[in-house]
N, CA, C and O atoms as a Maestro MAE file, in Angstrom:
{
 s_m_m2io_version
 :::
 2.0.0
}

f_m_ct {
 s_m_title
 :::
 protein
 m_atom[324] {
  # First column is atom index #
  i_m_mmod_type
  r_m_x_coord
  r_m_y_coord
  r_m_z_coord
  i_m_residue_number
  s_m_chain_name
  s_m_pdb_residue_name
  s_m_pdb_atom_name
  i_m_atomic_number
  :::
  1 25 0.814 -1.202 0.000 1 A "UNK " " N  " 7
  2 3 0.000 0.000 0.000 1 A "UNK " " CA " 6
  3 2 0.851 1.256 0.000 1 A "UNK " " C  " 6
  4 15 0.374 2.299 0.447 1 A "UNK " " O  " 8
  5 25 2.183 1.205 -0.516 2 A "UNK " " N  " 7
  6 3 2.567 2.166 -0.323 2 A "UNK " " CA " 6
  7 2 2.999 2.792 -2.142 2 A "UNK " " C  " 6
  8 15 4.098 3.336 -2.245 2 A "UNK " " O  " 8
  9 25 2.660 2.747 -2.646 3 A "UNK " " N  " 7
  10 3 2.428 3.386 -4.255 3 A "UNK " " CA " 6
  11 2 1.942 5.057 -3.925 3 A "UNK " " C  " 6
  12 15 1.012 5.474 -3.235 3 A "UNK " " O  " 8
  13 25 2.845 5.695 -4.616 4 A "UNK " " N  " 7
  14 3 2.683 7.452 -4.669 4 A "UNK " " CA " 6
  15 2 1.480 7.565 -5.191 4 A "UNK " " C  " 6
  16 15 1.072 6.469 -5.578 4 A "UNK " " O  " 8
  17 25 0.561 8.639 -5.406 5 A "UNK " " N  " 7
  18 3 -0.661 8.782 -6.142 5 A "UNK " " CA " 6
  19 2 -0.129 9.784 -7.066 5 A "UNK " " C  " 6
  20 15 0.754 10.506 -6.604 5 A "UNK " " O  " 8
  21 25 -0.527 9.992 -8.406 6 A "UNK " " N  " 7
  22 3 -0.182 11.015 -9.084 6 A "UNK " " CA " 6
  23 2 -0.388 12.316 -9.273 6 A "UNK " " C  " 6
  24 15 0.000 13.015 -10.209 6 A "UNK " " O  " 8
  25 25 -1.334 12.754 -7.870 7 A "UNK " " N  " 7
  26 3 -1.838 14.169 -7.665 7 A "UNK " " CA " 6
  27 2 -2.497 13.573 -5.580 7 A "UNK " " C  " 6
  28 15 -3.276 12.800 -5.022 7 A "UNK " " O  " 8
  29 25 -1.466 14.634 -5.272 8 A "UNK " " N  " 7
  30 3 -1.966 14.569 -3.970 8 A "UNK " " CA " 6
  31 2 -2.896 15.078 -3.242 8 A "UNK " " C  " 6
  32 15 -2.931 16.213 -3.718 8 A "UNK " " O  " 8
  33 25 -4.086 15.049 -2.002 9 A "UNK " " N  " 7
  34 3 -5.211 15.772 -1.331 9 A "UNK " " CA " 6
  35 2 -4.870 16.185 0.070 9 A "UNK " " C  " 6
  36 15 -4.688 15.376 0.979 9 A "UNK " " O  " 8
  37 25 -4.789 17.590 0.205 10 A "UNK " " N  " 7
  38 3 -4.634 17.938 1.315 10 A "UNK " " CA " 6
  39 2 -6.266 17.792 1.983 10 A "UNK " " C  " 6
  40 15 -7.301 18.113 1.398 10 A "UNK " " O  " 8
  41 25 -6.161 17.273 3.228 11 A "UNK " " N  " 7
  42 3 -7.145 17.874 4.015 11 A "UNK " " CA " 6
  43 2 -6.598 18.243 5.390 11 A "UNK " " C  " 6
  44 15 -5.455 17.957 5.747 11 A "UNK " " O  " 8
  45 25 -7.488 18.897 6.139 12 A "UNK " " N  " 7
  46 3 -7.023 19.470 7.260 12 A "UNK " " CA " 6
  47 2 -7.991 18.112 8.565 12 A "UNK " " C  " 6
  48 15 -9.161 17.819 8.816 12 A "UNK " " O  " 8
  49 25 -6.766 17.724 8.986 13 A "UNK " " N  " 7
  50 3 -7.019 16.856 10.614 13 A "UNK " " CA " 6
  51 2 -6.378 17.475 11.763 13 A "UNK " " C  " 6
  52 15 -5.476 18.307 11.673 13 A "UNK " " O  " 8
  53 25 -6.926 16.996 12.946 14 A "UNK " " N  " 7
  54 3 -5.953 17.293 14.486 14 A "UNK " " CA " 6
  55 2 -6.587 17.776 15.083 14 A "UNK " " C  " 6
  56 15 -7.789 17.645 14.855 14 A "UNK " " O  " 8
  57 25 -6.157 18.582 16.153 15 A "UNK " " N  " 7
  58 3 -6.686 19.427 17.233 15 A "UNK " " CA " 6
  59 2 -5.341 19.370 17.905 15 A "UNK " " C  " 6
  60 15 -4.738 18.456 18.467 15 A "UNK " " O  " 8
  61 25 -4.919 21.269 17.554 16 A "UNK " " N  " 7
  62 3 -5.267 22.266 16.600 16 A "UNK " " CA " 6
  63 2 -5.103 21.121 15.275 16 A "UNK " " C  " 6
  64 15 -4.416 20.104 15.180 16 A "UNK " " O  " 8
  65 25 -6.130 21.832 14.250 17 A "UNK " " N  " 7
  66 3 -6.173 21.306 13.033 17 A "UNK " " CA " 6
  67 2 -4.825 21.828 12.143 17 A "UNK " " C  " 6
  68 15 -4.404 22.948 12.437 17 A "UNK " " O  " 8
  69 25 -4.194 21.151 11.178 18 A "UNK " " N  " 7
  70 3 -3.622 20.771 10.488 18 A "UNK " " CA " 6
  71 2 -3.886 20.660 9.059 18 A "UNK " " C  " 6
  72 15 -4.760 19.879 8.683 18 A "UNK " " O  " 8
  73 25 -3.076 21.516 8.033 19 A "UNK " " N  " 7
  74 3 -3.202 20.976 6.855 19 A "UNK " " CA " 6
  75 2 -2.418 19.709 6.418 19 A "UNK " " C  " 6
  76 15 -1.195 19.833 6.473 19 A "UNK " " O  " 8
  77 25 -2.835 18.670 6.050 20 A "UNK " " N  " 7
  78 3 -1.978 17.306 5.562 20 A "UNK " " CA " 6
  79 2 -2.090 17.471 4.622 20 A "UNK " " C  " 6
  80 15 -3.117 17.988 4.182 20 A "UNK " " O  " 8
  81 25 -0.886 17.040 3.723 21 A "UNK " " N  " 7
  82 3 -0.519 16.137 2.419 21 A "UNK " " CA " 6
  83 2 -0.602 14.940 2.616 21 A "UNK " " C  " 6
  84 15 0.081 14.449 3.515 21 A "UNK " " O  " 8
  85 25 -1.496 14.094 1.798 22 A "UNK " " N  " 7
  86 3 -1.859 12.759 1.502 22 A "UNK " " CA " 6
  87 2 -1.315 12.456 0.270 22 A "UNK " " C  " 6
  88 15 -1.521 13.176 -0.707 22 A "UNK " " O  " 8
  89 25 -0.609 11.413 0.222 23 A "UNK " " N  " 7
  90 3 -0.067 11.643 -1.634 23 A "UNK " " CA " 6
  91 2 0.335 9.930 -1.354 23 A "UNK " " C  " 6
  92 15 1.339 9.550 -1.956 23 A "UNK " " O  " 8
  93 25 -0.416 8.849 -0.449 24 A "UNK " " N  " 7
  94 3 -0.374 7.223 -1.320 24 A "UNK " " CA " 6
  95 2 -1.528 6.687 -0.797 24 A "UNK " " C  " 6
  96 15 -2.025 7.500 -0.017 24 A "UNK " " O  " 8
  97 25 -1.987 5.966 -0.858 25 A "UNK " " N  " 7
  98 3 -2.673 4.953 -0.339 25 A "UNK " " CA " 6
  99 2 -2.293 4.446 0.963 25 A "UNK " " C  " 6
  100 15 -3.280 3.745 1.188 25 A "UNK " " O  " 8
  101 25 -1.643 4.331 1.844 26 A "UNK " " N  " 7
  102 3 -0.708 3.913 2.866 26 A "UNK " " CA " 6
  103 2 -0.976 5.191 3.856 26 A "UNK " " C  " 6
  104 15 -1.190 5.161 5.068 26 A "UNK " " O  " 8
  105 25 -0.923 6.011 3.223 27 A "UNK " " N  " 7
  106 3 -0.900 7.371 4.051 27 A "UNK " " CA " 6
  107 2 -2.625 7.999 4.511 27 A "UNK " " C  " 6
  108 15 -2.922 8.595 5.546 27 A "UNK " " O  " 8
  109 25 -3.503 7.637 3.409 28 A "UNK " " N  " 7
  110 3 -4.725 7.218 3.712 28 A "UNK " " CA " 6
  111 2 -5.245 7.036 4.555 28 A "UNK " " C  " 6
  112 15 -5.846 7.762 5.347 28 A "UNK " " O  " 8
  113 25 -5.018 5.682 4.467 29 A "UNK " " N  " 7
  114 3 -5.115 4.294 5.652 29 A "UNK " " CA " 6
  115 2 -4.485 5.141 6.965 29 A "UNK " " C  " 6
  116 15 -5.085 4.858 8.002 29 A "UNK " " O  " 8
  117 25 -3.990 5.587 7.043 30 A "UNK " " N  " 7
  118 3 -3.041 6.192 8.136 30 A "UNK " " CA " 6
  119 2 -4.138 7.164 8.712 30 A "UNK " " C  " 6
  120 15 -4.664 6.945 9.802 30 A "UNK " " O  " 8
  121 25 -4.494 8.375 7.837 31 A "UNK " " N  " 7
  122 3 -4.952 9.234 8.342 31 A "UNK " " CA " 6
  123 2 -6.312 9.384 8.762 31 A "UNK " " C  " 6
  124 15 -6.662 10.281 9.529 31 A "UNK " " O  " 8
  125 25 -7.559 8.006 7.984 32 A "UNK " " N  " 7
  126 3 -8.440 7.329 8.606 32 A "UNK " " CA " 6
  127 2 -8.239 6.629 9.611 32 A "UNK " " C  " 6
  128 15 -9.267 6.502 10.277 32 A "UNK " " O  " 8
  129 25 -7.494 6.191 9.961 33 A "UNK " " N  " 7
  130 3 -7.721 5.372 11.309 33 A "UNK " " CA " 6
  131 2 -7.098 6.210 12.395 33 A "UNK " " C  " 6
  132 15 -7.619 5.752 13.412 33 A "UNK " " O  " 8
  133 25 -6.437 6.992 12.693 34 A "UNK " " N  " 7
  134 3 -5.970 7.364 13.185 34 A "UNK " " CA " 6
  135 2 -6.509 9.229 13.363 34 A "UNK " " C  " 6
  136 15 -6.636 9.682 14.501 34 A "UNK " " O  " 8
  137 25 -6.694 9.863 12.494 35 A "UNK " " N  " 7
  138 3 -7.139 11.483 12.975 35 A "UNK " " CA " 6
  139 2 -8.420 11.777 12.310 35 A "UNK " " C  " 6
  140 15 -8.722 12.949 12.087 35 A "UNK " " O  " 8
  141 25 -9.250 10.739 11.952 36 A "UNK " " N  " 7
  142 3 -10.169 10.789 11.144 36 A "UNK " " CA " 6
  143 2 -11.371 11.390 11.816 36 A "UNK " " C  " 6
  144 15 -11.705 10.715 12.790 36 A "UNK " " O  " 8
  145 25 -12.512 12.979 11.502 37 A "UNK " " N  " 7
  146 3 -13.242 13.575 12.497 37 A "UNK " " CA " 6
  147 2 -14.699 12.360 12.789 37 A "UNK " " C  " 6
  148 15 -15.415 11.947 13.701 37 A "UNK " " O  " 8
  149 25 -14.537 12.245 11.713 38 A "UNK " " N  " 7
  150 3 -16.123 11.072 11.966 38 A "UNK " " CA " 6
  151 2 -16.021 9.625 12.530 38 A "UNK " " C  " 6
  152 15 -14.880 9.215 12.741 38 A "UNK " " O  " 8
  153 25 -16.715 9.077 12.710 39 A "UNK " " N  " 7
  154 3 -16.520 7.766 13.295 39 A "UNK " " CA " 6
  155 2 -17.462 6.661 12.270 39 A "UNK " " C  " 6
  156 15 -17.338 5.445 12.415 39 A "UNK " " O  " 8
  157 25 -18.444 7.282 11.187 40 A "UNK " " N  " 7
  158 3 -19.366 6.303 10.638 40 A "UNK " " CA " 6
  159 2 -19.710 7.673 9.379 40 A "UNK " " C  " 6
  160 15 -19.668 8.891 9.554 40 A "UNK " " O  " 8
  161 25 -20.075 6.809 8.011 41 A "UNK " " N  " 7
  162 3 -20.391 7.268 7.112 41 A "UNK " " CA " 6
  163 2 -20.399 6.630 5.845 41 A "UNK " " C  " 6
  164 15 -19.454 5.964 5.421 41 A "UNK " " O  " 8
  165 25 -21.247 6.790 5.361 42 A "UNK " " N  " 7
  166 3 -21.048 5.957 3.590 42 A "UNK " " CA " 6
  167 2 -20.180 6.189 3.139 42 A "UNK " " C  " 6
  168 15 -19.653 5.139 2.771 42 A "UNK " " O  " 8
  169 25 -19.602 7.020 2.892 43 A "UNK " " N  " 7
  170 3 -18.323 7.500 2.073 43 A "UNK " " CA " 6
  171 2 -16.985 6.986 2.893 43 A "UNK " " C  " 6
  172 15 -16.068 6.414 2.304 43 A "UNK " " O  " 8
  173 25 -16.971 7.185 3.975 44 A "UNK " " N  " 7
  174 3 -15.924 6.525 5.255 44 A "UNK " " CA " 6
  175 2 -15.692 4.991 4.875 44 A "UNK " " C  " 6
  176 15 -14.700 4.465 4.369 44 A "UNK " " O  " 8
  177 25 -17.053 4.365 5.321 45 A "UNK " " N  " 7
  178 3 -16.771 2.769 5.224 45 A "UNK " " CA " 6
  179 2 -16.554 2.469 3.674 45 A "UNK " " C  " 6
  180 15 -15.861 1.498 3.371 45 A "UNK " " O  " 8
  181 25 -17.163 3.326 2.608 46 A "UNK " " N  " 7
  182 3 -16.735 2.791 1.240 46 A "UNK " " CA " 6
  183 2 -15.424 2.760 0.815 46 A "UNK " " C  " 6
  184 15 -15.004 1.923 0.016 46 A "UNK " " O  " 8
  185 25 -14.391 4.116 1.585 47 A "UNK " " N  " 7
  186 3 -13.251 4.265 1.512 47 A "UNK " " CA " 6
  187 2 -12.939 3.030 2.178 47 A "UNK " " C  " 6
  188 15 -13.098 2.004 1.516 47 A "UNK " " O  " 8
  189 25 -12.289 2.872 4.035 48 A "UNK " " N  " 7
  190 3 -12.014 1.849 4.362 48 A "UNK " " CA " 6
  191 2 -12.126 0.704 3.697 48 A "UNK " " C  " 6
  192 15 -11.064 0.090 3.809 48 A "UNK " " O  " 8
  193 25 -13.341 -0.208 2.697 49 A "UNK " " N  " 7
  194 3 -13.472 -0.923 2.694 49 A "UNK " " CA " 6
  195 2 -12.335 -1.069 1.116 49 A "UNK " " C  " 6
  196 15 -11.746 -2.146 1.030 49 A "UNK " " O  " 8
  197 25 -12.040 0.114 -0.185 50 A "UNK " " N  " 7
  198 3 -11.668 0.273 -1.212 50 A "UNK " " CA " 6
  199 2 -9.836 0.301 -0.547 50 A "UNK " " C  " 6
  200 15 -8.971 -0.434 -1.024 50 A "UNK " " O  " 8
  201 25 -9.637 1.049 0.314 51 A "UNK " " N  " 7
  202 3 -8.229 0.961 0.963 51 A "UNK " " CA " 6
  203 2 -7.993 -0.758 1.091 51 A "UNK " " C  " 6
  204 15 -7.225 -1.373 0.352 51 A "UNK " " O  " 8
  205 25 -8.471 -1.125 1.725 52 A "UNK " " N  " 7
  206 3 -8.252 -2.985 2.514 52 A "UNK " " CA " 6
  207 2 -8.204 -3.111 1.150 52 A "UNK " " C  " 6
  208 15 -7.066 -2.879 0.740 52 A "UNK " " O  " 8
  209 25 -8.988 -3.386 0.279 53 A "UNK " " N  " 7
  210 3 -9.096 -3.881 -1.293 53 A "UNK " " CA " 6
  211 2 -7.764 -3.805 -2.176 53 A "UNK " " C  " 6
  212 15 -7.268 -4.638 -2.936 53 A "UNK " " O  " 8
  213 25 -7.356 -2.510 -1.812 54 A "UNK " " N  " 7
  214 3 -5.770 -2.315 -2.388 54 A "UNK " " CA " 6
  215 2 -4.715 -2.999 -1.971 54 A "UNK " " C  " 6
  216 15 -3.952 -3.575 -2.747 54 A "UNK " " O  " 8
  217 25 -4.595 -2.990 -0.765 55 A "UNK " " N  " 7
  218 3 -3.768 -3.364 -0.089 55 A "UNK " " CA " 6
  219 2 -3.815 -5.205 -0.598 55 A "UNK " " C  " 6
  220 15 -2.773 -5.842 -0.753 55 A "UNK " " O  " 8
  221 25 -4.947 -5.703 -0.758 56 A "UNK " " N  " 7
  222 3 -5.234 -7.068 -0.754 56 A "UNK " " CA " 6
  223 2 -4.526 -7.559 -2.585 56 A "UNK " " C  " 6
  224 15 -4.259 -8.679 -3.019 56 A "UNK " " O  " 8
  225 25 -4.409 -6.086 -3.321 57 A "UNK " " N  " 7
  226 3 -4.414 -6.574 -4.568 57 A "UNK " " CA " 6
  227 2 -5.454 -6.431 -5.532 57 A "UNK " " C  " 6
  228 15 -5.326 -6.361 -6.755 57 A "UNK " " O  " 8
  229 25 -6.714 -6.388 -4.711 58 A "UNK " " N  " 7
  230 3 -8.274 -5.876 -5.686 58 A "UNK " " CA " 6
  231 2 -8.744 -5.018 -6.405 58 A "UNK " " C  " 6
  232 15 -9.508 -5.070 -7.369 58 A "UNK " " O  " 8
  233 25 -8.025 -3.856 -5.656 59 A "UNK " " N  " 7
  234 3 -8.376 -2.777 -6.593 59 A "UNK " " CA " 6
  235 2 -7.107 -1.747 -6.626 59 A "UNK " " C  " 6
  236 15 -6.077 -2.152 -6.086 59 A "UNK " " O  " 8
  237 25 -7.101 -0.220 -7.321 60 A "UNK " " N  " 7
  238 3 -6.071 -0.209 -7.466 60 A "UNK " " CA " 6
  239 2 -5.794 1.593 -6.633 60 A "UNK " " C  " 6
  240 15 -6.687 2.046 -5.918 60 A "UNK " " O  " 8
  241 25 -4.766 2.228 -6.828 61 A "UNK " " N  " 7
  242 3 -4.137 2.932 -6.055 61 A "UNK " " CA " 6
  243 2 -5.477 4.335 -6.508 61 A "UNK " " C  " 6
  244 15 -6.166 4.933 -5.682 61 A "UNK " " O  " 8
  245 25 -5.494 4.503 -7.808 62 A "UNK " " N  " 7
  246 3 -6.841 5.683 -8.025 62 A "UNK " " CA " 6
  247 2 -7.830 5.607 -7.850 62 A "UNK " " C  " 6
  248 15 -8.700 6.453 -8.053 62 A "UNK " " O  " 8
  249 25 -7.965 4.103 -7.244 63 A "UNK " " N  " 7
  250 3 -9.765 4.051 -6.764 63 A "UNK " " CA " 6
  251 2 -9.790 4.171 -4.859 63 A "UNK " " C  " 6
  252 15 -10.597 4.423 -3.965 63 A "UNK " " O  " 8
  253 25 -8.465 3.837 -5.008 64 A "UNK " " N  " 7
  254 3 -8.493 4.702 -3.314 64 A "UNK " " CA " 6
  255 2 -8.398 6.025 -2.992 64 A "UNK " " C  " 6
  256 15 -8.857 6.628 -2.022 64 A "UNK " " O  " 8
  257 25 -7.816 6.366 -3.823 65 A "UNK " " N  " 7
  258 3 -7.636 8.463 -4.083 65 A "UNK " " CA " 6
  259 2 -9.003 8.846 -3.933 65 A "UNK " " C  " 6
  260 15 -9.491 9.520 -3.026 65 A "UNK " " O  " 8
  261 25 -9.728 8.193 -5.215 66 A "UNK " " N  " 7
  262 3 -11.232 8.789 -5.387 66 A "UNK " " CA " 6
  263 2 -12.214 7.893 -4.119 66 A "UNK " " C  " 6
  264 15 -13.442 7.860 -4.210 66 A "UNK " " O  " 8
  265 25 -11.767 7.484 -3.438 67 A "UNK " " N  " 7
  266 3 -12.723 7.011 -2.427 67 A "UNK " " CA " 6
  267 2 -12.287 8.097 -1.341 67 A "UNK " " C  " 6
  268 15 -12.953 8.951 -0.756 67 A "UNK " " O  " 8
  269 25 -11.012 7.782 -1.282 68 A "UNK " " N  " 7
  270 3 -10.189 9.127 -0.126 68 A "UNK " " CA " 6
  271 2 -11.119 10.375 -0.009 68 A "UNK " " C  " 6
  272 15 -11.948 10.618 0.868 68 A "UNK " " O  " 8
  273 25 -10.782 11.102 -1.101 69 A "UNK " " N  " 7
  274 3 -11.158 12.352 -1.258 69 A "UNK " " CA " 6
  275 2 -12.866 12.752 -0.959 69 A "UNK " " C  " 6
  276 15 -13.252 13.707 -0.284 69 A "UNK " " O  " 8
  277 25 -13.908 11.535 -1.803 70 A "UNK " " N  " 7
  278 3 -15.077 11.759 -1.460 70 A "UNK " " CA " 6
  279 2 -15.372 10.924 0.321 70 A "UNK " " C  " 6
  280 15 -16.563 10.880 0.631 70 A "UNK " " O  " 8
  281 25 -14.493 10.402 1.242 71 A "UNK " " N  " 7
  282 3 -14.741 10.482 2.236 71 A "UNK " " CA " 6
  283 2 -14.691 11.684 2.809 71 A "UNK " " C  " 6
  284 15 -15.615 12.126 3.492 71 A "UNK " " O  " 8
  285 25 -12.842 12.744 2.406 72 A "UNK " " N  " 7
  286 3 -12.748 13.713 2.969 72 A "UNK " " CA " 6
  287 2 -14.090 14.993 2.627 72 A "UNK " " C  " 6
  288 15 -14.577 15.676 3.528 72 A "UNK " " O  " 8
  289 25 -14.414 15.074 1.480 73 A "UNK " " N  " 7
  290 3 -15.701 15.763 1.186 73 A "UNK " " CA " 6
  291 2 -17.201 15.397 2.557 73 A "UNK " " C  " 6
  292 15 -17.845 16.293 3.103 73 A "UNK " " O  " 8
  293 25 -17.363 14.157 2.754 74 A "UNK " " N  " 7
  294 3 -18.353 13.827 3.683 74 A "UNK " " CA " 6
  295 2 -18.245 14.732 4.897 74 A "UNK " " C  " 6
  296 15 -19.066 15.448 5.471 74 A "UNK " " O  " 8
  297 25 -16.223 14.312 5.214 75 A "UNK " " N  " 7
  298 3 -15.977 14.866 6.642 75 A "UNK " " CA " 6
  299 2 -16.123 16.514 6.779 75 A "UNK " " C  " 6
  300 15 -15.955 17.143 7.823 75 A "UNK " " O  " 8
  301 25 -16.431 17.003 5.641 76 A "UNK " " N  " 7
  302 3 -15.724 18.524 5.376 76 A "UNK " " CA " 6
  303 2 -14.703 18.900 5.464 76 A "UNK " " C  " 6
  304 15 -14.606 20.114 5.649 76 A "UNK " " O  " 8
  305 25 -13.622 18.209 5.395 77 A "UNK " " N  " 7
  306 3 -11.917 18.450 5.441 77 A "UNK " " CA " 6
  307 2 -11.291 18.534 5.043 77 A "UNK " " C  " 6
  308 15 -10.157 18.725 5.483 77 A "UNK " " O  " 8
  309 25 -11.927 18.367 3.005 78 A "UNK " " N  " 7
  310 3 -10.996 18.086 2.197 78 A "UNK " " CA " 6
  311 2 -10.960 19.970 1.644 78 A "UNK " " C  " 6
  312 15 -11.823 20.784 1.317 78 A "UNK " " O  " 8
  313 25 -9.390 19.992 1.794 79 A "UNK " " N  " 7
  314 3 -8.957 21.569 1.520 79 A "UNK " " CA " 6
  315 2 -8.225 21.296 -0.264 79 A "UNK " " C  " 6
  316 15 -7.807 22.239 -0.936 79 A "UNK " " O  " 8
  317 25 -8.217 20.043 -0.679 80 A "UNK " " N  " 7
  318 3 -7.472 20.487 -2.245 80 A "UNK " " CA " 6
  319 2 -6.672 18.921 -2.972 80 A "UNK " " C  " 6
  320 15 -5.542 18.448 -2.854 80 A "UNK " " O  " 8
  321 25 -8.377 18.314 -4.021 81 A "UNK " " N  " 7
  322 3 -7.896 17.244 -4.356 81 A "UNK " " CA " 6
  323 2 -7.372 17.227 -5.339 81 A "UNK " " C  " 6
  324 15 -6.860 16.184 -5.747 81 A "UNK " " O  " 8
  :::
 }
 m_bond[323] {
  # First column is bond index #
  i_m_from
  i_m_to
  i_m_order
  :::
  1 1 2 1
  2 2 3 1
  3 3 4 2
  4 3 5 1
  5 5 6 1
  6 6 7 1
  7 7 8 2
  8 7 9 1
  9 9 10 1
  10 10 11 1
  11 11 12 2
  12 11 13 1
  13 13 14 1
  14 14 15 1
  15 15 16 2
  16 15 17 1
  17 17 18 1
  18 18 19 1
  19 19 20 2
  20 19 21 1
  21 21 22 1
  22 22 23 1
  23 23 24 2
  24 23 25 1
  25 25 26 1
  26 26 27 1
  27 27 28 2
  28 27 29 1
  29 29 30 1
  30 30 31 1
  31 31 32 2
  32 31 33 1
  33 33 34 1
  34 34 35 1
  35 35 36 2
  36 35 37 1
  37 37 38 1
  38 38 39 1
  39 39 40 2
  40 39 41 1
  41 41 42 1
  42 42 43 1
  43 43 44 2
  44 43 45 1
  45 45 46 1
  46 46 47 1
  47 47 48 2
  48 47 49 1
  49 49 50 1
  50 50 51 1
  51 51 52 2
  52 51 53 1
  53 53 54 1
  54 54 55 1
  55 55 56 2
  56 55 57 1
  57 57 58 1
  58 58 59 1
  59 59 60 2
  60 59 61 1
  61 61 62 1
  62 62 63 1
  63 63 64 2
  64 63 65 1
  65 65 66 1
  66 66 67 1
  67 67 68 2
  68 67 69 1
  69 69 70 1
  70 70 71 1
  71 71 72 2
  72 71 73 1
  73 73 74 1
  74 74 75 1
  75 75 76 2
  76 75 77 1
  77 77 78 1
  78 78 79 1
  79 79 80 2
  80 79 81 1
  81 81 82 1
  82 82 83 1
  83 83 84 2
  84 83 85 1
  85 85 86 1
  86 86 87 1
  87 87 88 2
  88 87 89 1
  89 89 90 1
  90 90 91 1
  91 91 92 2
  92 91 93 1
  93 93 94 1
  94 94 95 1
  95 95 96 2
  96 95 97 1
  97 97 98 1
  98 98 99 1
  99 99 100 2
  100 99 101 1
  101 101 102 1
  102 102 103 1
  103 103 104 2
  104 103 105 1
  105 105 106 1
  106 106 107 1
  107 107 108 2
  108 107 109 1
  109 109 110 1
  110 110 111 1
  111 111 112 2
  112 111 113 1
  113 113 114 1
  114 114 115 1
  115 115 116 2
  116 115 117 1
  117 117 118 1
  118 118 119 1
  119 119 120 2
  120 119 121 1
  121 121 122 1
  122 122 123 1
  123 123 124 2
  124 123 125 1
  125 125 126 1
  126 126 127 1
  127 127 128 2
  128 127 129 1
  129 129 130 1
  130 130 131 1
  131 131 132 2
  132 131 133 1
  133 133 134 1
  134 134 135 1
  135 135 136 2
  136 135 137 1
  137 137 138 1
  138 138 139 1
  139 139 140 2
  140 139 141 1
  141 141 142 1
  142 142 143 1
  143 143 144 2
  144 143 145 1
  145 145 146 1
  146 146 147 1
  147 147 148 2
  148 147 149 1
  149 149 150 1
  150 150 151 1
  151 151 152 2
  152 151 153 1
  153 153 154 1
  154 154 155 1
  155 155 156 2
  156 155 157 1
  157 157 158 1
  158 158 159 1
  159 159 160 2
  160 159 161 1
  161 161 162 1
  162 162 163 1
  163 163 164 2
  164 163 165 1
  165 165 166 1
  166 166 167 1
  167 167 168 2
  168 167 169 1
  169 169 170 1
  170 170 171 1
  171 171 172 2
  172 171 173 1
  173 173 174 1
  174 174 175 1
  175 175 176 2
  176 175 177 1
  177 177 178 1
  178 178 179 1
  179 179 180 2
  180 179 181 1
  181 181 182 1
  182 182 183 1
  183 183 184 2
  184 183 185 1
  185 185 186 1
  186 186 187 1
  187 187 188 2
  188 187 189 1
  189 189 190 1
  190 190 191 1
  191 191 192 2
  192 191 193 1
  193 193 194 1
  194 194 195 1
  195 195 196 2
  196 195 197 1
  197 197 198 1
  198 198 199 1
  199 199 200 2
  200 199 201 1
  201 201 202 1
  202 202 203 1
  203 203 204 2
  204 203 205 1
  205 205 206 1
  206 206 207 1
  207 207 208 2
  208 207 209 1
  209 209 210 1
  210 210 211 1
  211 211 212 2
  212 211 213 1
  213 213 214 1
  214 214 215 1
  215 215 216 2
  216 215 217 1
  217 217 218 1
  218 218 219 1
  219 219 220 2
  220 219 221 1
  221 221 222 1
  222 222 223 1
  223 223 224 2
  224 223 225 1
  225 225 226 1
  226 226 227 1
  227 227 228 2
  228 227 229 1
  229 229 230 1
  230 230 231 1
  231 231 232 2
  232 231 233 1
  233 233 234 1
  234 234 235 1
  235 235 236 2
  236 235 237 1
  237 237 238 1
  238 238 239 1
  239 239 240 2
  240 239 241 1
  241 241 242 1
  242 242 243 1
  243 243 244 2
  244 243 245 1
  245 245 246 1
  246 246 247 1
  247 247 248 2
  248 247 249 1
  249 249 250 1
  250 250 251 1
  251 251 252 2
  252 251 253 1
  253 253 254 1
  254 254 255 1
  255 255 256 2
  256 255 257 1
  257 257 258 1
  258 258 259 1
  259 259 260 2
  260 259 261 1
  261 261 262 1
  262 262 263 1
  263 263 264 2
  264 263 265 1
  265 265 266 1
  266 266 267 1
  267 267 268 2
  268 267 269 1
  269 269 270 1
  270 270 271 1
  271 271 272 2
  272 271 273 1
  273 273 274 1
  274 274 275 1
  275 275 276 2
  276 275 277 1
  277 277 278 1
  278 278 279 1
  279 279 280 2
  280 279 281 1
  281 281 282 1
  282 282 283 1
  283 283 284 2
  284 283 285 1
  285 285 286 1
  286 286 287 1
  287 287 288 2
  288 287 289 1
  289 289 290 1
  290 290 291 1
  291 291 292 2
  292 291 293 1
  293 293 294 1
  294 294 295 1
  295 295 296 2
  296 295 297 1
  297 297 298 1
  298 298 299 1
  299 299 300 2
  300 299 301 1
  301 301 302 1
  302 302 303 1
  303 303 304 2
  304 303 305 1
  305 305 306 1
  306 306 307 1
  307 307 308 2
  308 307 309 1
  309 309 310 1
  310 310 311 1
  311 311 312 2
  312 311 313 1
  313 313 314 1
  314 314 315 1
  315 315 316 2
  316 315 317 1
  317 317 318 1
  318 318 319 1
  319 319 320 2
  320 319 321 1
  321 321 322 1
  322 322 323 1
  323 323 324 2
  :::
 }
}
């Protein structure tokens, strides 16, 4: 899971909040489980579930970007996909 993406998404996580650079799949995974504001959402679990998928071999590094980003859209966090 660690493949670069070819255009990276900042969104802003933390407390104080934070602008991040997200730029693989790996880093994703990272920033959902770990500083993610929501706890439940369609767009959340569709991501999670498209991340595991990559990682497994199923699907591929731009269908986690575009799952990424429309989670970060759900959360309101995404500052620039």
């Amino acid at each position: 899971m660690s493949k670069a993406w070819k255009k990276s998404v900042v969104v802003r996580l933390g407390d104080p909040a934070e602008d991040v650079v997200i730029d693989s799949t790996q880093a994703a995974a990272w920033a959902m489980i770990e500083d993610w504001p929501l706890d439940e959402g369609p767009a959340l679990d569709r991501a999670l579930l498209v991340l595991a998928a990559v990682d497994a071999g199923r699907q591929t590094d731009d269908a986690a970007r575009e799952a990424f980003v429309a989670a970060a859209e759900e959360a309101a966090i995404l500052l620039k996909a």
